[in-house]
N, C-alpha and C positions, 0 to 999 in steps of 0.2 A: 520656616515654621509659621503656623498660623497663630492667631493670637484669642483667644479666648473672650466670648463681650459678656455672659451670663453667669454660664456652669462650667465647671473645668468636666462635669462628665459624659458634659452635650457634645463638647469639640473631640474630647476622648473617644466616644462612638462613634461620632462623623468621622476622624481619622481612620478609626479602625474599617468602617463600612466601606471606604476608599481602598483600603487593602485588602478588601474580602473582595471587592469589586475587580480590582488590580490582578489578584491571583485568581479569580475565574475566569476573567479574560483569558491569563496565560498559559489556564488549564486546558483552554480550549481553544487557542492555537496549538498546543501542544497535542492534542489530541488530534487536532485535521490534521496536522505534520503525520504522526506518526497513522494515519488510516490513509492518509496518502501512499505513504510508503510501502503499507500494506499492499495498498490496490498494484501500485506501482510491480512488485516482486509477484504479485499473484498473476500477471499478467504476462512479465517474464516466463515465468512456470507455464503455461497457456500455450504463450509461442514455442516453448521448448518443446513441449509434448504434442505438438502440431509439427513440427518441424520434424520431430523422430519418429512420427506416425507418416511423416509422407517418404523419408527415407527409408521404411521399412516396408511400406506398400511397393515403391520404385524399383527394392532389391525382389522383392518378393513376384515382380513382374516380369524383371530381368533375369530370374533366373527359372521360371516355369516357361519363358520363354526360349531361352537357351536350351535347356531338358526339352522343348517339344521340338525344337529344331533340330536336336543331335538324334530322336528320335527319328525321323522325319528321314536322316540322312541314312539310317540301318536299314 
């Protein structure tokens, strides 16, 4: 603990402004963490729907190609 040389309601402030300081910092780790995380999952979702848009163009290829081929053989 610190010790007081003046006013006990100068060191009282200065503590306090130390812990307003203290909890904004950790607000705002707290917040990059979690906008990370965001981006993080948002980007997952991205690959997912790129990944299931190229497996369904793929099938979608494979099989108008099949159908013009069995066509082909009539």
């Amino acid at each position: 603990m610190r010790a007081c040389s003046d006013s006990s309601s100068l060191c009282v402030f200065s503590d306090f402004h130390g812990f307003i300081s203290l909890s904004s910092t950790l607000g705002i780790s707290i917040l990059s963490f979690l906008c990370a995380m965001y981006a993080s999952i948002q980007c997952v979702f991205v690959f997912r729907i790129a990944f299931d848009a190229a497996v369904y163009l793929t099938s979608m290829v494979a099989l108008l190609y099949l159908n013009n081929s069995s066509m082909v053989g009539v």
